[in-house]
PDB file with one MODEL, atoms N, CA, C and O in Angstrom:
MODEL        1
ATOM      1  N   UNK A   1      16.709 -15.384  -5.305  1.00  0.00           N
ATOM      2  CA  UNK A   1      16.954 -13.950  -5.205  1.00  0.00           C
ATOM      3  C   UNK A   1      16.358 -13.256  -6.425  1.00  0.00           C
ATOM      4  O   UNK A   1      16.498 -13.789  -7.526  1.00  0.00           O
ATOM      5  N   UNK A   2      15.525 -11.790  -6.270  1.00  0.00           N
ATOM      6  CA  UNK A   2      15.175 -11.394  -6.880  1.00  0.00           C
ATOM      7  C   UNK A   2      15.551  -9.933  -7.488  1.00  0.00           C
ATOM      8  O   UNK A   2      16.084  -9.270  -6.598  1.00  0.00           O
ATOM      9  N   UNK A   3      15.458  -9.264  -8.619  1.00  0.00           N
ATOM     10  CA  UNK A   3      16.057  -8.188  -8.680  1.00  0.00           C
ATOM     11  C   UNK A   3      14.932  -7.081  -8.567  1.00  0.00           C
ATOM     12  O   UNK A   3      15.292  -5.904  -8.584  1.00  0.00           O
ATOM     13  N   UNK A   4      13.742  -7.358  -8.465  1.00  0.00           N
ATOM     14  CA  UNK A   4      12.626  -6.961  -7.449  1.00  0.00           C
ATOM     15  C   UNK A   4      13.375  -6.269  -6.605  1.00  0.00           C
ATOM     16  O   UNK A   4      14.381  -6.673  -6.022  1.00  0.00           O
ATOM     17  N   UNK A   5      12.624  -4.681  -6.507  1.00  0.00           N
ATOM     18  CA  UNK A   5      13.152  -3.618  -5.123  1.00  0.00           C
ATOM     19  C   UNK A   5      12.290  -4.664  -4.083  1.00  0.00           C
ATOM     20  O   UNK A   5      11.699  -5.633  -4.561  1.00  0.00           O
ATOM     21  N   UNK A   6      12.274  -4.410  -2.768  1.00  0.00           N
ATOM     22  CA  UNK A   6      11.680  -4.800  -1.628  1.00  0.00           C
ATOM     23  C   UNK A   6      10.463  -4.233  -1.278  1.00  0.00           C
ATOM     24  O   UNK A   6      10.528  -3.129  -0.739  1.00  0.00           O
ATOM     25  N   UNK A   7       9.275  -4.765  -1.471  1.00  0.00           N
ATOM     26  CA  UNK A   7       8.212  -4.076  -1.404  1.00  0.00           C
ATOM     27  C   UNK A   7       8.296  -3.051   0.379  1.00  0.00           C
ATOM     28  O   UNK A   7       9.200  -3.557   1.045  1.00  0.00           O
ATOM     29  N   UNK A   8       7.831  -2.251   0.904  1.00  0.00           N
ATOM     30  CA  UNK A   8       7.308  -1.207   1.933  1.00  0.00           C
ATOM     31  C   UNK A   8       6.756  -2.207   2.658  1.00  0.00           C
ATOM     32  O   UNK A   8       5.656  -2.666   2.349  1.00  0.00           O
ATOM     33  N   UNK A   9       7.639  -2.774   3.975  1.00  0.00           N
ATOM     34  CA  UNK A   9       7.410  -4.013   4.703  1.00  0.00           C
ATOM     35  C   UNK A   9       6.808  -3.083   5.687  1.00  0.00           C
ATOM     36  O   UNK A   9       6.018  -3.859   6.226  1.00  0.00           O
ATOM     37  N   UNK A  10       6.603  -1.654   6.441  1.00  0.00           N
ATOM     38  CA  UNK A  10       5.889  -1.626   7.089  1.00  0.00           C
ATOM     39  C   UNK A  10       4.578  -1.766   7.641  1.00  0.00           C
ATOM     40  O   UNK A  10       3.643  -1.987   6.872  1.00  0.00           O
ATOM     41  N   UNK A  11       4.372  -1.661   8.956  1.00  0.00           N
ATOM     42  CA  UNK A  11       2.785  -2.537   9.086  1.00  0.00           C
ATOM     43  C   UNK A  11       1.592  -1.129   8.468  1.00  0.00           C
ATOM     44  O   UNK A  11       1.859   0.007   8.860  1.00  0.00           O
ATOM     45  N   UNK A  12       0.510  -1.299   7.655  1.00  0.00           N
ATOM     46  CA  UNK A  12      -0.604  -0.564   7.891  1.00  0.00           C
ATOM     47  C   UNK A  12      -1.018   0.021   8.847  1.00  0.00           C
ATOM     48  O   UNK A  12      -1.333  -0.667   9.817  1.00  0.00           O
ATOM     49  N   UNK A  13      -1.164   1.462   8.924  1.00  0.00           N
ATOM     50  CA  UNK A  13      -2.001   1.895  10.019  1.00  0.00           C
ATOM     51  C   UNK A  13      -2.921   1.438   9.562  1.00  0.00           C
ATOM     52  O   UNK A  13      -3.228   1.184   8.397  1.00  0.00           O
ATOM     53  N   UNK A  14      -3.750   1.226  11.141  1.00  0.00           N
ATOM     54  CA  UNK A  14      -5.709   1.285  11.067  1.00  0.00           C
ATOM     55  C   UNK A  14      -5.830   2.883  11.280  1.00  0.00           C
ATOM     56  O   UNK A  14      -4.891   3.557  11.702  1.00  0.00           O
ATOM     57  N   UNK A  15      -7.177   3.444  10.916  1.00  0.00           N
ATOM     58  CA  UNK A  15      -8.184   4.272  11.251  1.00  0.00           C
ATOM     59  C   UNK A  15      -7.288   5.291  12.469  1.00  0.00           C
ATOM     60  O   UNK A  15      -6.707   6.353  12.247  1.00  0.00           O
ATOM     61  N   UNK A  16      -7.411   4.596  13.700  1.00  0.00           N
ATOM     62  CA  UNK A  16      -7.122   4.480  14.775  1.00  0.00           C
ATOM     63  C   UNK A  16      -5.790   4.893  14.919  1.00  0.00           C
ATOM     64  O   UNK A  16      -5.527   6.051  15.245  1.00  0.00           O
ATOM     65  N   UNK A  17      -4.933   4.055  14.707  1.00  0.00           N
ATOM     66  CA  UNK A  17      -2.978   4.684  14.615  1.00  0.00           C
ATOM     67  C   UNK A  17      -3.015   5.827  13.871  1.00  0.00           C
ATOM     68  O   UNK A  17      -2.275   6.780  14.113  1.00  0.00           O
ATOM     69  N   UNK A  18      -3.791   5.813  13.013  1.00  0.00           N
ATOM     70  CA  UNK A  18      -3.041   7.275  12.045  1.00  0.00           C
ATOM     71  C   UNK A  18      -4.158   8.198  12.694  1.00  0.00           C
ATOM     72  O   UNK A  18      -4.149   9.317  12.180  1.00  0.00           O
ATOM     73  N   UNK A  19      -5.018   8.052  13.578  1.00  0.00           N
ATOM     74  CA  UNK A  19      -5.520   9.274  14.515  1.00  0.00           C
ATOM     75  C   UNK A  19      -4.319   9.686  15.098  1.00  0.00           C
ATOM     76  O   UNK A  19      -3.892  10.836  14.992  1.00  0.00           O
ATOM     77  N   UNK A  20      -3.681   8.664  15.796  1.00  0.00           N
ATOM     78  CA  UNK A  20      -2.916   8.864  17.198  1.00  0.00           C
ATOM     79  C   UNK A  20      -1.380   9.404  16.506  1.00  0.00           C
ATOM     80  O   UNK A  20      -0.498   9.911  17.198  1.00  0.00           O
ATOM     81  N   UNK A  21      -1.291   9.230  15.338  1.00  0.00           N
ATOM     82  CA  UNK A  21       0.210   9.318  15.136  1.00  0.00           C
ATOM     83  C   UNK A  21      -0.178  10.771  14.841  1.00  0.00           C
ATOM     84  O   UNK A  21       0.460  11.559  15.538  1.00  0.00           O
ATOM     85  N   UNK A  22      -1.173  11.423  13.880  1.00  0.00           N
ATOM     86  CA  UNK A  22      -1.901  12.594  13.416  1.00  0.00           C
ATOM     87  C   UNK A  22      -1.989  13.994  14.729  1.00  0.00           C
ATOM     88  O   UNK A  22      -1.998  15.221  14.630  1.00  0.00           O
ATOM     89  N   UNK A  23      -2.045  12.988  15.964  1.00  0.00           N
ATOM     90  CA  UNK A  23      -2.656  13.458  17.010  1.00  0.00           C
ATOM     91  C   UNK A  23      -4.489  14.543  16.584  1.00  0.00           C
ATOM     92  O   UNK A  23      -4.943  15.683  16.679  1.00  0.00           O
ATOM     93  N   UNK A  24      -4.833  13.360  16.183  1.00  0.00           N
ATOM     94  CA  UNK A  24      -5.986  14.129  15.710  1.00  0.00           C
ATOM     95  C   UNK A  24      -7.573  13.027  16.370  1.00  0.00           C
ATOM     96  O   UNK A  24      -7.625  11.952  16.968  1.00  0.00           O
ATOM     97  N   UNK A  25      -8.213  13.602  16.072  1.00  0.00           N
ATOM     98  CA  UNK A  25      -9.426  12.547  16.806  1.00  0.00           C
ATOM     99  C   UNK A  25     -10.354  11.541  15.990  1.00  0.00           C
ATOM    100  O   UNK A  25     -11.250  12.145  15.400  1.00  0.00           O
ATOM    101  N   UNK A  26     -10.364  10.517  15.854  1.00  0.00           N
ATOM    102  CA  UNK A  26     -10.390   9.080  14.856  1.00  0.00           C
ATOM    103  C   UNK A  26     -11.631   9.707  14.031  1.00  0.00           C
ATOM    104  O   UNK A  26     -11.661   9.545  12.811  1.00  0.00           O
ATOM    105  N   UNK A  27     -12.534  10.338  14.615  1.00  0.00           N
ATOM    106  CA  UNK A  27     -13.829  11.183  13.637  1.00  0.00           C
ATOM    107  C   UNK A  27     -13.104  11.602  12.816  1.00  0.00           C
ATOM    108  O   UNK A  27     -13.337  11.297  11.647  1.00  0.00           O
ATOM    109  N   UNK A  28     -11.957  12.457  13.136  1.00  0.00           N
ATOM    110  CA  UNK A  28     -11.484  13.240  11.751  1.00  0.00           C
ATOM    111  C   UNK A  28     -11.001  12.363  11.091  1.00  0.00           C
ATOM    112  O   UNK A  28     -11.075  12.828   9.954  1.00  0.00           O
ATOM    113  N   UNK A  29     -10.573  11.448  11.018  1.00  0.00           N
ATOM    114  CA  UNK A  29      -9.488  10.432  10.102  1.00  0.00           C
ATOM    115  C   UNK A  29     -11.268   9.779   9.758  1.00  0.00           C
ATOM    116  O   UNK A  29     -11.394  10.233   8.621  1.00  0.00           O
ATOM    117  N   UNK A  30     -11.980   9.388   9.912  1.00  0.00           N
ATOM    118  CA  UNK A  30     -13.198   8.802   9.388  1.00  0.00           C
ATOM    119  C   UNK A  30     -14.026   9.698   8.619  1.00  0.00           C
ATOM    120  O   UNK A  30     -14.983   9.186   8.038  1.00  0.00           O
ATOM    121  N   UNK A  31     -13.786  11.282   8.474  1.00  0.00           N
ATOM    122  CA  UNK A  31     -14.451  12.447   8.250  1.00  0.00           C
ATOM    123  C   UNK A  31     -13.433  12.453   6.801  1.00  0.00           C
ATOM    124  O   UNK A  31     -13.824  12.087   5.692  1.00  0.00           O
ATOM    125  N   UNK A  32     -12.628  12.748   6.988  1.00  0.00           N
ATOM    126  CA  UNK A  32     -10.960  13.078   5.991  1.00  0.00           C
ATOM    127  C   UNK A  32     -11.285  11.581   4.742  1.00  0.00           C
ATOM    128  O   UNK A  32     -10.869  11.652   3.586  1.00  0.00           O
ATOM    129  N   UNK A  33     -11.729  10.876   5.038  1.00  0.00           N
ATOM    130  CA  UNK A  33     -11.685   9.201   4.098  1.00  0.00           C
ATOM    131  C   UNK A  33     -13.347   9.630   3.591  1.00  0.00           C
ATOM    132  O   UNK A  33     -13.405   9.572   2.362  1.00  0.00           O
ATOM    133  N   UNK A  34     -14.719  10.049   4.233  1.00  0.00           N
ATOM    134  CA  UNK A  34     -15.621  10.293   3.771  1.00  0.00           C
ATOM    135  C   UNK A  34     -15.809  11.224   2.899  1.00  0.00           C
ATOM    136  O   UNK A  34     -16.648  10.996   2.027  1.00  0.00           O
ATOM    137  N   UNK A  35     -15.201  12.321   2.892  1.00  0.00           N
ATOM    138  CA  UNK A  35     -15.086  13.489   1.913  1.00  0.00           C
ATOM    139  C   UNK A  35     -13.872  13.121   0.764  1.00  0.00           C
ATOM    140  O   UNK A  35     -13.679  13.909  -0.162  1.00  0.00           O
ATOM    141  N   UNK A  36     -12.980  11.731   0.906  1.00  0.00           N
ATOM    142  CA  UNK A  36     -12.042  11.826   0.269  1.00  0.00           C
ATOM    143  C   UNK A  36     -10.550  12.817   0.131  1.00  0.00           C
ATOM    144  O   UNK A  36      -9.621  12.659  -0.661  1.00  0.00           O
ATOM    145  N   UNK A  37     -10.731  13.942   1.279  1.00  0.00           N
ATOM    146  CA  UNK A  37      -9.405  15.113   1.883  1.00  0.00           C
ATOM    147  C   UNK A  37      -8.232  14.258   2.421  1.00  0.00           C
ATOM    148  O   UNK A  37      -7.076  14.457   2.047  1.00  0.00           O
ATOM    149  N   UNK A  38      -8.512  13.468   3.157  1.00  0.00           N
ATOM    150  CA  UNK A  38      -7.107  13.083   3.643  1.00  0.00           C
ATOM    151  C   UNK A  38      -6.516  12.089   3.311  1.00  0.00           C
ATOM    152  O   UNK A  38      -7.104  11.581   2.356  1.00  0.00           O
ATOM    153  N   UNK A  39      -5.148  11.214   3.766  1.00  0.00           N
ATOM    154  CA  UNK A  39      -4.534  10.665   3.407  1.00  0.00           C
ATOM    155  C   UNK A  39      -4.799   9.449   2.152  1.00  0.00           C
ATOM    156  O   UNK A  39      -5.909   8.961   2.361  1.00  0.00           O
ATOM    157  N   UNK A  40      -4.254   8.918   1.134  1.00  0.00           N
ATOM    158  CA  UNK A  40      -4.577   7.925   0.192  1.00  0.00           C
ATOM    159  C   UNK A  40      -5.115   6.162   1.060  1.00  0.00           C
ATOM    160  O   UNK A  40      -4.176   5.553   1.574  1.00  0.00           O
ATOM    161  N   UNK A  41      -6.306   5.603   1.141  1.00  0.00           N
ATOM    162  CA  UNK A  41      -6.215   4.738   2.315  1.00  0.00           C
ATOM    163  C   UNK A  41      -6.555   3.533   1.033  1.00  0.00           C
ATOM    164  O   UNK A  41      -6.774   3.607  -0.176  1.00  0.00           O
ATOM    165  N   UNK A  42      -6.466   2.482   1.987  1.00  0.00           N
ATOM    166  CA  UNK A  42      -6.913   0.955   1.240  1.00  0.00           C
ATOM    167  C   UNK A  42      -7.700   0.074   1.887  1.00  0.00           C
ATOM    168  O   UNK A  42      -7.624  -0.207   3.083  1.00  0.00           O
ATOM    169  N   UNK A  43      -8.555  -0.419   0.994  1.00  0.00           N
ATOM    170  CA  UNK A  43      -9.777  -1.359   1.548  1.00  0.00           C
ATOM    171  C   UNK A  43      -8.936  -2.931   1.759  1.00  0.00           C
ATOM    172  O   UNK A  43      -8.545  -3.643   0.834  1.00  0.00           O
ATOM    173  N   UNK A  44      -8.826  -3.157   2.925  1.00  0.00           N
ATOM    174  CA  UNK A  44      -8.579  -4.557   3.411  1.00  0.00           C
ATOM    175  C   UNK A  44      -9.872  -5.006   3.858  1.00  0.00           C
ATOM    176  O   UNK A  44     -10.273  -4.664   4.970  1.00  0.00           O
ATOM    177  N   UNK A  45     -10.543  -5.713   3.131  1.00  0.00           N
ATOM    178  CA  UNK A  45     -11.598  -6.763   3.883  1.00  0.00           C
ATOM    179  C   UNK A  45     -12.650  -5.217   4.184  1.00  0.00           C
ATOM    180  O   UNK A  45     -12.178  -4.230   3.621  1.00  0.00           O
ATOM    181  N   UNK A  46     -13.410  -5.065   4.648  1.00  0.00           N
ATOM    182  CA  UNK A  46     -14.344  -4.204   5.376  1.00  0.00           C
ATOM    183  C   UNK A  46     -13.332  -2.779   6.247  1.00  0.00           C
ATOM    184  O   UNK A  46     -13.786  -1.717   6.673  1.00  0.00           O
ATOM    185  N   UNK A  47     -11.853  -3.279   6.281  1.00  0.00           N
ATOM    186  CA  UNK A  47     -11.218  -2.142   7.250  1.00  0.00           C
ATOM    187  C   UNK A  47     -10.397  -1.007   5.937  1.00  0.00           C
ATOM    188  O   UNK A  47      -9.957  -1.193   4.802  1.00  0.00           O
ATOM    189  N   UNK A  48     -10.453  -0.450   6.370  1.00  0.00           N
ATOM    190  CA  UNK A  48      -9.704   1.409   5.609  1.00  0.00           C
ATOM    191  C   UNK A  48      -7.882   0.910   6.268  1.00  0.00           C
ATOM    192  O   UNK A  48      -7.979   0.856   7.494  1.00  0.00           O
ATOM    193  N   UNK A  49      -6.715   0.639   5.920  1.00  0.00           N
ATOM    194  CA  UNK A  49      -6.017   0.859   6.231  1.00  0.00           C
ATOM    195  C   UNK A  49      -4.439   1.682   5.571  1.00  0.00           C
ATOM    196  O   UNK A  49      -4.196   1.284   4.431  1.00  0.00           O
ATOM    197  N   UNK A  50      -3.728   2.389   5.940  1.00  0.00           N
ATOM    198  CA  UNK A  50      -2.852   3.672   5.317  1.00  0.00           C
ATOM    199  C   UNK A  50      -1.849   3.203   5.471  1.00  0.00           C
ATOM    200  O   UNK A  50      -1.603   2.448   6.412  1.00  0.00           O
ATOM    201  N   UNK A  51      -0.701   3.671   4.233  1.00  0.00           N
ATOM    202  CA  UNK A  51       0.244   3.209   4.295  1.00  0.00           C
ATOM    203  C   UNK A  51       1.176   4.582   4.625  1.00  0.00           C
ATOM    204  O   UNK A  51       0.831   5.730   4.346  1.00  0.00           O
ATOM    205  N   UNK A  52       2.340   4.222   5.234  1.00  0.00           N
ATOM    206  CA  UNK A  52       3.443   5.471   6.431  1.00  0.00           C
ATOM    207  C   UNK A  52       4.026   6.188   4.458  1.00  0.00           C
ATOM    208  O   UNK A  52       4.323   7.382   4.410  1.00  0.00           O
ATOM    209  N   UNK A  53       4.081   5.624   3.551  1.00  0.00           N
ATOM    210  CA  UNK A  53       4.283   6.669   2.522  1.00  0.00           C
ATOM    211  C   UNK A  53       3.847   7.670   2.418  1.00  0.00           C
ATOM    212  O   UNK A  53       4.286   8.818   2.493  1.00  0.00           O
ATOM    213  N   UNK A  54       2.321   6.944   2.110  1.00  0.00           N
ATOM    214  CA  UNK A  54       1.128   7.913   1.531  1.00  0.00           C
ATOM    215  C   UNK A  54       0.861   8.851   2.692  1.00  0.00           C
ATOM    216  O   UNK A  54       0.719  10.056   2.483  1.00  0.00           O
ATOM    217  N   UNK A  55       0.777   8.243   4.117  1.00  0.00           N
ATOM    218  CA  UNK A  55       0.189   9.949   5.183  1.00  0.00           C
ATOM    219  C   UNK A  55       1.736  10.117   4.945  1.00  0.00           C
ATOM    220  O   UNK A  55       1.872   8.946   4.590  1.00  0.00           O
ATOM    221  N   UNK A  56       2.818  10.545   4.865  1.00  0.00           N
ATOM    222  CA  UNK A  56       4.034  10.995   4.730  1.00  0.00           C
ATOM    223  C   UNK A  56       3.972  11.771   3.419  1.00  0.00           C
ATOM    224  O   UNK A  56       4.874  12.607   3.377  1.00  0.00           O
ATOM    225  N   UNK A  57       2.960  11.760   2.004  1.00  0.00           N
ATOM    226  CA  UNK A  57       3.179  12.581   1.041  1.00  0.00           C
ATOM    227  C   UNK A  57       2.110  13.463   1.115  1.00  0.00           C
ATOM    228  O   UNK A  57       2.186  14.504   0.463  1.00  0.00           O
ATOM    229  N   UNK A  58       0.731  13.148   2.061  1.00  0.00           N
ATOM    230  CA  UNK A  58      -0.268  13.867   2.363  1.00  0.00           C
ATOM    231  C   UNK A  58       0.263  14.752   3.093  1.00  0.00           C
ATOM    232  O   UNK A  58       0.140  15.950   2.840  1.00  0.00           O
ATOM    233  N   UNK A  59       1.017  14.239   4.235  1.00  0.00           N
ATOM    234  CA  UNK A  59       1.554  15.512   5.373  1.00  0.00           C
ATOM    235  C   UNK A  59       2.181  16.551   4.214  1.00  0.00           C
ATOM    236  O   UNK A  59       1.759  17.706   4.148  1.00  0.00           O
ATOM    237  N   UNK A  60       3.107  16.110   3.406  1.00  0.00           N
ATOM    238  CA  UNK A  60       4.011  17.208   2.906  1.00  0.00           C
ATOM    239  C   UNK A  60       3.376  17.839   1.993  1.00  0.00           C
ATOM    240  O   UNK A  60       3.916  18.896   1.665  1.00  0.00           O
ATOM    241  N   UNK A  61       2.243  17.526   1.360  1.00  0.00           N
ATOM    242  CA  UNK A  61       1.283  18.288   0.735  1.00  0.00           C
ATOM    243  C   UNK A  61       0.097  19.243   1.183  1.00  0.00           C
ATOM    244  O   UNK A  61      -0.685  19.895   0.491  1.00  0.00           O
ATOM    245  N   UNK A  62       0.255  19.074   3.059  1.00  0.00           N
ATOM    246  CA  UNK A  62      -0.678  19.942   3.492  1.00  0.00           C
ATOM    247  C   UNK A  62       0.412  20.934   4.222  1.00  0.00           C
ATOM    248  O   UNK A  62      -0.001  21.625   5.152  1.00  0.00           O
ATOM    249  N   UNK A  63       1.980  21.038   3.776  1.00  0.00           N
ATOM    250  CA  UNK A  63       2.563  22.241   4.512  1.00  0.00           C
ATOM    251  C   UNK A  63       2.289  23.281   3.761  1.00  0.00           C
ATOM    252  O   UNK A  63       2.167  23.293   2.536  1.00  0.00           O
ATOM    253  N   UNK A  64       2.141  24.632   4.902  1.00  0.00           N
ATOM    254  CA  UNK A  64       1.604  25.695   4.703  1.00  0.00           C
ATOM    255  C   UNK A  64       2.663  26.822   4.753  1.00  0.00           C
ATOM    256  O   UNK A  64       3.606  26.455   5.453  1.00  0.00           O
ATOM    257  N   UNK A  65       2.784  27.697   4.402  1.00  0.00           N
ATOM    258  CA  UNK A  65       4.147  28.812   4.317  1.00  0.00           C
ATOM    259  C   UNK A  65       3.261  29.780   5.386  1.00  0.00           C
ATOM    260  O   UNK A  65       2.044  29.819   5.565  1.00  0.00           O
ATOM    261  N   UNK A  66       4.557  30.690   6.145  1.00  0.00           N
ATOM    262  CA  UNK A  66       3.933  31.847   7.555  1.00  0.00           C
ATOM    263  C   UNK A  66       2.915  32.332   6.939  1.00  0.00           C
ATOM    264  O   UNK A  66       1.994  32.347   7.756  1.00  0.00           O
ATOM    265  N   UNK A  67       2.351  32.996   5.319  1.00  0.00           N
ATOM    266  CA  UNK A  67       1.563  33.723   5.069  1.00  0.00           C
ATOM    267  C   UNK A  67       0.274  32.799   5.231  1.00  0.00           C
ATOM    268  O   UNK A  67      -0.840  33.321   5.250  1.00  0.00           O
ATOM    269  N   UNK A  68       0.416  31.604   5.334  1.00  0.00           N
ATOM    270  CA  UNK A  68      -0.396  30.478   5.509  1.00  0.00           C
ATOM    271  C   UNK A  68      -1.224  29.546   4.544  1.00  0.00           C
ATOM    272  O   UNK A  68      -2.145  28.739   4.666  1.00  0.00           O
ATOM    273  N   UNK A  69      -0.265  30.168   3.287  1.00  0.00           N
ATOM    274  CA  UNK A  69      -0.949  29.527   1.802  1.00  0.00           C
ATOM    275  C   UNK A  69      -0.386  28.478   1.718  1.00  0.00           C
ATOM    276  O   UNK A  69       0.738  28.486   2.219  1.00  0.00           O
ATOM    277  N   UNK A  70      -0.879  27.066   1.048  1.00  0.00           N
ATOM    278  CA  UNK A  70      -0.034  26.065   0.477  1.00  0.00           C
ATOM    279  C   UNK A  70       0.282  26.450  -0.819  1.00  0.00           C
ATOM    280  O   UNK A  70       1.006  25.739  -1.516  1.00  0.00           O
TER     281      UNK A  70
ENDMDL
END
């Protein structure tokens, strides 16, 4: 037993899931990682994959107020 917190056992999105969870179209999630704009991602092997934190602190950093400013 360790006194180690528990590392964030959820699975990685691919590319792909965080289109679909985004409801957005996988260009943009490949567009958003090329310009460096969207979510914080990680190089596994040749694949880009995101962790449910990081698009969870991106989302709350792209809310916008009615006047529509962040």
């Amino acid at each position: 037993m360790t006194d180690a917190a528990p590392a964030d056992t959820a699975p990685l999105l691919s590319s792909q899931q965080l289109a679909e969870y985004l409801q957005v179209p996988v260009q943009t999630v490949y567009d958003w990682a090329a310009r460096g704009t969207g979510p914080a991602r990680h190089k596994v092997g040749r694949y880009s994959r995101y962790r449910r934190a990081d698009v969870e602190a991106w989302l709350d950093a792209q809310k916008v107020t009615s006047a529509g400013s962040r």
